[in-house]
C-alpha positions as CSV (number, residue, x, y, z in Angstrom):
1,X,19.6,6.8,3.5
2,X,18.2,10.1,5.2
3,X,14.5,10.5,5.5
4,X,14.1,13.9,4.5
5,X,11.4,16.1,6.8
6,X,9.3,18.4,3.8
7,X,8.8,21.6,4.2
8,X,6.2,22.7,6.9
9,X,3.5,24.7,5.4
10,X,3.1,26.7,9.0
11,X,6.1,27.7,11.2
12,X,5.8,26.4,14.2
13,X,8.4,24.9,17.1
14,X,7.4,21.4,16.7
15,X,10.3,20.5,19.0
16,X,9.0,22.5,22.2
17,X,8.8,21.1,25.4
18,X,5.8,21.1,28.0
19,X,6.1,24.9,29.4
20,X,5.0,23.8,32.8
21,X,5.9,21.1,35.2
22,X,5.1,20.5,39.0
23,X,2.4,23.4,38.8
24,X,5.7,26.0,38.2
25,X,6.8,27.6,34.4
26,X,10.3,26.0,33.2
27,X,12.9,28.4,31.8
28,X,14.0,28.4,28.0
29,X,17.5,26.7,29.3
30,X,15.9,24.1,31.5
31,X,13.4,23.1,28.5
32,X,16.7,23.0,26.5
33,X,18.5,20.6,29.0
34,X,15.6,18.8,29.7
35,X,15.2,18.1,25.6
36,X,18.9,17.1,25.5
37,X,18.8,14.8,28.6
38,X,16.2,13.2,27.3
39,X,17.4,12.9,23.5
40,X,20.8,11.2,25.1
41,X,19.2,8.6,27.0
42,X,17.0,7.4,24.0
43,X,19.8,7.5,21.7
44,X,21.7,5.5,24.0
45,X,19.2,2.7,24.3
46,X,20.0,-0.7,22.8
47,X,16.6,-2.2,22.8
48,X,14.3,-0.3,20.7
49,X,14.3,-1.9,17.2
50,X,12.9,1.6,16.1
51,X,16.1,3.1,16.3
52,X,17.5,2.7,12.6
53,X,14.2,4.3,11.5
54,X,15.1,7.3,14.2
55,X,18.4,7.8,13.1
56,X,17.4,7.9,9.1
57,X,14.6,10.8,10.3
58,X,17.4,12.7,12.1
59,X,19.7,12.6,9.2
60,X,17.0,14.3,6.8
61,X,16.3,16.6,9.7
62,X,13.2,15.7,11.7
63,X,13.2,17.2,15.1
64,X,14.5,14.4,17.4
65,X,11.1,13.9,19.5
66,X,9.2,13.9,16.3
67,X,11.7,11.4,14.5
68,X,11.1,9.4,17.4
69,X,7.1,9.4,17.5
70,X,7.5,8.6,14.0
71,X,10.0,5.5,14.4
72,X,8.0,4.6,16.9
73,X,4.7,4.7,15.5
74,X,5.7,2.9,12.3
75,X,6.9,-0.1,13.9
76,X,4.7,-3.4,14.2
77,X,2.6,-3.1,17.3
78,X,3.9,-6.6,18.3
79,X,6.6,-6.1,20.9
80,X,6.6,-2.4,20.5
81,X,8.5,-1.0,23.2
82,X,7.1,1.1,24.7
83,X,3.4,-0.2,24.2
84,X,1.3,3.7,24.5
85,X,2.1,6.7,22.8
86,X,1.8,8.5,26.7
87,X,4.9,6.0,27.4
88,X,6.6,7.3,24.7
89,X,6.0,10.5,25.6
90,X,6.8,10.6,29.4
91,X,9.6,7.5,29.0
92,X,11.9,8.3,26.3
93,X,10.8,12.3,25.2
94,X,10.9,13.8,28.2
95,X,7.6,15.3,28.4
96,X,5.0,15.0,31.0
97,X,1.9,13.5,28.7
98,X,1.1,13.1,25.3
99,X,-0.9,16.0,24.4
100,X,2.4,17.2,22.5
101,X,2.4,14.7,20.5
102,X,-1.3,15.0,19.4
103,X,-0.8,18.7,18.6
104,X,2.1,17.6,16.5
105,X,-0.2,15.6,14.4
106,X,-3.2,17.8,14.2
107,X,-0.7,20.7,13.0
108,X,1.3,18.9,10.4
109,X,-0.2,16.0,8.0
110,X,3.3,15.4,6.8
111,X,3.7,13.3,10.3
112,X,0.9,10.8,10.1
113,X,1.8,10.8,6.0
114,X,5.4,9.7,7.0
115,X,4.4,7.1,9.6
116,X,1.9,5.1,6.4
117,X,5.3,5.2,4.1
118,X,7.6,3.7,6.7
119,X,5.0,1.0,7.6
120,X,5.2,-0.1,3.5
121,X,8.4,0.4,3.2
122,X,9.3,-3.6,3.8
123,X,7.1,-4.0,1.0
124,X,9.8,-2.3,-1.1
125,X,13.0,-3.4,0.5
126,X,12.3,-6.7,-0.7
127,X,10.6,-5.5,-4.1
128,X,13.9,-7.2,-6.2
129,X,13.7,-10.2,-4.4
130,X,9.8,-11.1,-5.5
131,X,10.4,-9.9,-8.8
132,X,13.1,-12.0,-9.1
133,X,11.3,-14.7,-7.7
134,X,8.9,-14.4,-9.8
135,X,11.0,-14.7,-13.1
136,X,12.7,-17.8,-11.8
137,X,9.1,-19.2,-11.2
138,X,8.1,-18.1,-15.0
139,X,10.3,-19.3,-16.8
140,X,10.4,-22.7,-16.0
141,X,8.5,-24.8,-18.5
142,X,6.2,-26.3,-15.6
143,X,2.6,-26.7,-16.2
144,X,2.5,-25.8,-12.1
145,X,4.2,-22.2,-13.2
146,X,1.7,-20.9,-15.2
147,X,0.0,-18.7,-12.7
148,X,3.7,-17.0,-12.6
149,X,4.1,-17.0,-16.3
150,X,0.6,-15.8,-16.9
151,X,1.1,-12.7,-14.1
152,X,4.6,-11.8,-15.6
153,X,3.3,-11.6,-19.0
154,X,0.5,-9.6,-18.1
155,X,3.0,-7.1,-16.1
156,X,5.1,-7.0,-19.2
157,X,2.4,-6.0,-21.0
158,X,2.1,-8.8,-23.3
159,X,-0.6,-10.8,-22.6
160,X,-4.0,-8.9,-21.4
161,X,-6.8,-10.9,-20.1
162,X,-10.0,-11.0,-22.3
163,X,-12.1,-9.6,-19.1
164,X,-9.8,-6.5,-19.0
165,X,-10.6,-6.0,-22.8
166,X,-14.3,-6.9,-22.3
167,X,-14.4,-4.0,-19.5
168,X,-12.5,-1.9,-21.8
169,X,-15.5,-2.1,-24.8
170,X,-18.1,-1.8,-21.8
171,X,-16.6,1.3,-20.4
172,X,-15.5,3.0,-24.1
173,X,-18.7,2.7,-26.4
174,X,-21.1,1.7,-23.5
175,X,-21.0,4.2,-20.7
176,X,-17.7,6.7,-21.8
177,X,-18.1,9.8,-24.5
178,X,-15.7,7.7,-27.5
179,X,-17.5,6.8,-30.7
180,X,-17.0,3.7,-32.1
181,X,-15.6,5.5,-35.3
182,X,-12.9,6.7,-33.6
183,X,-11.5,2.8,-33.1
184,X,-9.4,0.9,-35.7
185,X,-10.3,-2.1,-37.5
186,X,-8.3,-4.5,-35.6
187,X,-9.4,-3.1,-32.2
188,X,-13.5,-3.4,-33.5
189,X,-12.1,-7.0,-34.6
190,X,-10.6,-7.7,-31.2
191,X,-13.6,-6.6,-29.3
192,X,-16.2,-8.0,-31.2
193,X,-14.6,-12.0,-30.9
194,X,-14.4,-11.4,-27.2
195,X,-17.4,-10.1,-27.1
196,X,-19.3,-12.6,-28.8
197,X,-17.1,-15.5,-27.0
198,X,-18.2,-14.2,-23.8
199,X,-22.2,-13.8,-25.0
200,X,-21.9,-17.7,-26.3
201,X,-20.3,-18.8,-23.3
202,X,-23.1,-17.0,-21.0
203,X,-26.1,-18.2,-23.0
204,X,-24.6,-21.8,-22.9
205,X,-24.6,-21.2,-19.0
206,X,-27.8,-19.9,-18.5
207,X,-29.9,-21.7,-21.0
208,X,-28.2,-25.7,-21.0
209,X,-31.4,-27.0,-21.9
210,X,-30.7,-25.6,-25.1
211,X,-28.1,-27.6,-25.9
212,X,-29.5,-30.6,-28.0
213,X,-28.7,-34.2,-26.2
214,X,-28.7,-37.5,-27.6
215,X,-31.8,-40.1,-27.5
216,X,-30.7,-42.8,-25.5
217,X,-30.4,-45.3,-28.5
218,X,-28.0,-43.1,-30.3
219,X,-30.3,-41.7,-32.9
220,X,-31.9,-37.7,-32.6
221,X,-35.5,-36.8,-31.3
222,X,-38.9,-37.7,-32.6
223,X,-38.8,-34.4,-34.2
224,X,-36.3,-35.3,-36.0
225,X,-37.5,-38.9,-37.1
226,X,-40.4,-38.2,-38.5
């Protein structure tokens, strides 16, 4: 599927080439043949991994040097090829340094924005997979499952955790503008057990000495014998 270029804000020739080389101006036709050289011998290389990525820019109508930059820069640092962005630039686009390429970015957002979504993008190519996964995992009646069972239900919406409904009371009546008129019964219900569950279950962990124990013959305290 094309990667479609957004509209640039500013107008601007985002595909022009160094205007000067070996101290002497180049001509509008040798920048163009020295673009299209260029362009050939990277689309004719076999041993850049980026090049899918290239191709889908080109299709939704990056510039080819910028669709390259792009492919290039989203691509896991390990085993890049080439290794700098100045490599890039003087190897495979034809230009004598990478100051180009850094007035691309300073110009237009959109570029840097495009490089963060491709880096995710395995994240959502295999988005069906885990989700399937994780259904396969949650429905089993395992007791080891139901971590998976406990996530899916909570994605689902039908199971939600009594922190989230603790943070919920906390963040309506104590610090947001809502009234606690405003609530139904059942949610003032719901919000009061967990509320008063979590209370208990604090005070039993801060204060244990509070907790009667047993005399060691069985029976309760002198207090409690006399």
């Amino acid at each position: 599927m094309p990667i479609q270029r957004p509209d640039y804000q500013l107008e601007f020739d985002l595909d022009v080439e160094e205007q000067t080389i070996d101290g002497g101006p180049l001509t509008v036709e040798e920048i163009r043949l020295r673009s299209e050289a260029a362009r050939q011998a990277l689309e004719g290389r076999t041993d850049l991994k980026w090049m899918e990525e290239y191709s889908r820019l080109r299709d939704g109508g990056w510039p080819w040097r910028v669709a390259a930059y792009i492919a290039w820069a989203s691509s896991p640092r390990v085993n890049r090829i080439p290794k700098t962005q100045d490599e890039l630039a003087d190897q495979h686009l034809g230009l004598t340094s990478d100051r180009r390429i850094i007035e691309w970015r300073k110009k237009n957002p959109a570029i840097d924005e495009m490089v963060v979504i491709l880096q995710a993008s395995p994240l959502w190519d295999c988005r069906a997979e885990v989700f399937q996964a994780l259904t396969d995992n949650a429905i089993k009646p395992d007791y080891k499952t139901h971590n998976d069972r406990k996530l899916f239900l909570e994605m689902t919406g039908d199971y939600v955790p009594s922190s989230k409904i603790t943070a919920e009371m906390v963040k309506r009546l104590g610090k947001g503008t809502l009234d606690a008129s405003e609530l139904s019964d059942d949610d003032l219900r719901e919000i009061a057990g967990v509320a008063g569950s979590e209370l208990q279950k604090r005070i039993t962990a801060s204060s244990p000495a509070l907790t009667p124990s047993p005399s060691p013959d069985g029976e309760g305290s002198e207090d409690e014998n006399e």
